[in-house]
C-alpha positions in Angstrom: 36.9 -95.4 62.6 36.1 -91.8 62.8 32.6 -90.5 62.4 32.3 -87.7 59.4 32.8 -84.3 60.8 28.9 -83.5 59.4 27.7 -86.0 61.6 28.6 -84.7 65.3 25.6 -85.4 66.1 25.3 -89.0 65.3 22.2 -88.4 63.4 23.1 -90.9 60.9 24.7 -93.6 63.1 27.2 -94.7 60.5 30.7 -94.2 60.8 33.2 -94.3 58.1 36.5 -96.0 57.8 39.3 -95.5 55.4 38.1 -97.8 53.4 35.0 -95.8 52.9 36.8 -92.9 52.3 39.1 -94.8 49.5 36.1 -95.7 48.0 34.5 -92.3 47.8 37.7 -91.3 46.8 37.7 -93.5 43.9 34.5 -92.9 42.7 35.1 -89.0 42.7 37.8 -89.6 40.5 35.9 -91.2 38.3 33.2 -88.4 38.3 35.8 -86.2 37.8 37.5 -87.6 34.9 34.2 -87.8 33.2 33.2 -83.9 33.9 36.6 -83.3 32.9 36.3 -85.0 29.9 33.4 -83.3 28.8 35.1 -80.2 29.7 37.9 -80.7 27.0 35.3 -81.7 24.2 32.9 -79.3 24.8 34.5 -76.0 23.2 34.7 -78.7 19.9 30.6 -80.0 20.2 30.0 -75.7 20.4 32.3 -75.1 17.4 30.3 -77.8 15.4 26.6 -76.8 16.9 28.0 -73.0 16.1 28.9 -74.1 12.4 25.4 -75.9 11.3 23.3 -72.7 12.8 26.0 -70.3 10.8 22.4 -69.8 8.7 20.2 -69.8 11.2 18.5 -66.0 12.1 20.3 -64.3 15.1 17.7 -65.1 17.4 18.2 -68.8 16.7 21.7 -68.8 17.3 21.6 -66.2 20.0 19.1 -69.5 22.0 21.8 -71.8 21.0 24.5 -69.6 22.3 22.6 -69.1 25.6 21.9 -72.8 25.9 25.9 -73.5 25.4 26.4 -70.8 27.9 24.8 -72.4 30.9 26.5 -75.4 29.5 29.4 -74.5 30.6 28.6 -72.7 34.1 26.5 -76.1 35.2 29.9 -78.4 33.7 31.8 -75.8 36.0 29.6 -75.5 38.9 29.5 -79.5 39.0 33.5 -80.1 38.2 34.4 -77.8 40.9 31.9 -79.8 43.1 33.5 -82.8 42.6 36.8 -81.7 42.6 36.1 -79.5 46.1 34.9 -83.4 47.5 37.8 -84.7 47.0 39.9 -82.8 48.6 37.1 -82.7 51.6 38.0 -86.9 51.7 42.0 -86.2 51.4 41.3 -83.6 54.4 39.5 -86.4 55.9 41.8 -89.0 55.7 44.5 -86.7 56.8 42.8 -85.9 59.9 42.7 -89.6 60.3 46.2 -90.0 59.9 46.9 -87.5 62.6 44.7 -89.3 64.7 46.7 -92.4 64.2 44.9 -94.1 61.1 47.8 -96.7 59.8 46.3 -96.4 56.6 45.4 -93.4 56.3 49.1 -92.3 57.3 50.9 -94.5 54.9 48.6 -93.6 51.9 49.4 -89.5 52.8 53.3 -90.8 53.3 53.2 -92.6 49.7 51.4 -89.2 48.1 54.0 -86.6 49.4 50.4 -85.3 51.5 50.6 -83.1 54.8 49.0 -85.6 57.9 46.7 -83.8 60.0 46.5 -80.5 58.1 43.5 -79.4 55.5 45.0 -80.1 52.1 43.4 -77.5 49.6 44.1 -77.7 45.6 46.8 -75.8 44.5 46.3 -72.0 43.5 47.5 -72.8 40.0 44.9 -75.0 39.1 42.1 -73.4 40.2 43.8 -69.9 38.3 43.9 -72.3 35.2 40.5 -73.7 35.5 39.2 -69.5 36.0 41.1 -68.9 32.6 39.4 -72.1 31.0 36.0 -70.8 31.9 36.8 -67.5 30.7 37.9 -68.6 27.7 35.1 -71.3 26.6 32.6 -68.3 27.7 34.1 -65.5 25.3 34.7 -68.1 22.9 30.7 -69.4 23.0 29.7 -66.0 22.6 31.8 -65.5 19.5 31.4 -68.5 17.3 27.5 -68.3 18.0 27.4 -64.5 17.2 30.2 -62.7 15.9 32.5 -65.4 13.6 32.3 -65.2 9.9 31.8 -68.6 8.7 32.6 -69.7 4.5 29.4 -70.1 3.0 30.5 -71.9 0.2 
């Protein structure tokens, strides 16, 4: 077992396994799908929302728009969370692998993963998730402010 590397110390006095890790591991995932999820349908939900204020006054939609906007920063701010804590644990558990973890080792192996080196997410998705941000920004401001809608 290796202790985590924020607890030096041993202030907490629990030491996690691999199995610990796995499970944290899991979990994330399933965290992450779910922000990820939300992610995808939001730009729709701000469409709709943006289409039934369409006669609202400005200052009405201008609220909504601002609301939409930190909408999208927190489901950022909180998907790169989760997505930066799982690739803490698969640094983890490589660290374990170079320090002999079985488990750990064959799990890296399986995954094409580097043992006992920091494993960071590739540059092309975190340029992609940038451009996805910037896109569902520009794109909240416009549909709230600028678009044209059909009143008929």
């Amino acid at each position: 077992m290796r202790e985590s590397a924020t607890n030096k110390k041993n202030t907490w006095g629990i030491k996690m396994s691999e199995i610990d890790i796995f499970g944290f591991m899991t979990m994330n995932r399933s965290v992450f799908a779910t922000f990820f999820l939300c992610g995808v349908l939001m730009p729709l939900a701000v469409v709709i929302i943006a289409y039934l204020f369409r006669n609202f006054p400005t200052v009405v939609r201008a609220g909504a728009m601002v609301s939409a906007l930190i909408g999208v920063v927190m489901l950022t701010v909180f998907s790169t969370a989760v997505q930066n804590g799982f690739f803490i644990a698969l640094s983890t558990l490589s660290e374990m692998a170079g320090n002999g973890s079985e488990i750990a080792t064959s799990f890296l192996t399986a995954a094409g993963m580097p043992i006992g080196e920091t494993i960071n997410p590739p540059g092309w998705m975190m340029a992609l998730s940038l451009v996805q941000v910037i896109i569902n920004l520009v794109l909240t401001v416009y549909v709230f402010l600028f678009a044209q809608w059909d009143n008929s």
